[in-house]
C-alpha positions as CSV (number, residue, x, y, z in Angstrom):
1,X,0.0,0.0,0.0
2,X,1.3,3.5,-1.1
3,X,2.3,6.2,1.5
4,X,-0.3,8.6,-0.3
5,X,-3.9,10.0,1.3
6,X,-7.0,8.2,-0.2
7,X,-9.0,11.2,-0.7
8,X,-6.8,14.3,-1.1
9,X,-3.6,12.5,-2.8
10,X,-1.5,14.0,-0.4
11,X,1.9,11.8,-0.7
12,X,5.6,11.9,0.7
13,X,7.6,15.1,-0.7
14,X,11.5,15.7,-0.5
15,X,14.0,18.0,0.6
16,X,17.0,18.6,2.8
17,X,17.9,18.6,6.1
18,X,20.0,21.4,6.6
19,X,22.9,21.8,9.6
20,X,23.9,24.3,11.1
21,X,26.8,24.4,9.5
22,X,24.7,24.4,5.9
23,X,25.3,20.4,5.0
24,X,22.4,19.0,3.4
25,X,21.4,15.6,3.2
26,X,18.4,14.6,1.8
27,X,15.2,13.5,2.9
28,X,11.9,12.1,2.9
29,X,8.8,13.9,4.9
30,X,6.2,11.6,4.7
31,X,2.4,12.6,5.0
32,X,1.0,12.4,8.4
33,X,-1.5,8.9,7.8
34,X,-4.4,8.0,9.4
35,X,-6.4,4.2,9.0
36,X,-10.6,5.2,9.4
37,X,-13.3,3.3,8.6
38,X,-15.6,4.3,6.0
39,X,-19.3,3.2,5.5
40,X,-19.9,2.7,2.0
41,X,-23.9,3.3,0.3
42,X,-24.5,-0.8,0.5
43,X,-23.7,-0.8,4.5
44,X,-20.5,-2.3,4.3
45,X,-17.5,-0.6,5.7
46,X,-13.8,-0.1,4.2
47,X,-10.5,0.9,5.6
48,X,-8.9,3.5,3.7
49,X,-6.0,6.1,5.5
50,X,-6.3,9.3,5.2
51,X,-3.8,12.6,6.0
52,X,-4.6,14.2,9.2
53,X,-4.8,17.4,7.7
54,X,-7.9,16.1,5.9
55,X,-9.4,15.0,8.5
56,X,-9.5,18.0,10.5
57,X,-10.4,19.6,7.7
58,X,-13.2,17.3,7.4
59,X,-13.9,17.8,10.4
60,X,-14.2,22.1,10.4
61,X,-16.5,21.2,7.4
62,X,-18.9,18.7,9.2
63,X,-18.3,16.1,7.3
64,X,-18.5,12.6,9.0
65,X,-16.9,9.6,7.8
């Protein structure tokens, strides 16, 4: 299974971690994954993960999942 939020895409991104004395080595930040339980139109229910950031966004919007 892919790193990547189910509903907004949100996947891993790269860049550098940068010293103090400037050396950069690279890295990986990965997206901030959470497992919920859906409940699809026919009553049965799925596990998908989604990005926290979606679901508090979800959650300003009153969405329910």
């Amino acid at each position: 299974m892919s790193r990547k939020c189910s509903i907004t895409g949100k996947g891993p991104m790269v860049g550098y971690n940068v010293s103090h004395a400037h050396n950069k080595t690279k890295k990986r930040f990965l997206p901030n994954l959470r497992t919920v339980r859906i409940t699809l139109e026919d009553g049965t229910r799925k596990k998908i993960k989604v990005a926290a950031s979606t679901l508090r966004t979800m959650k300003k919007k009153n969405f329910s999942l």
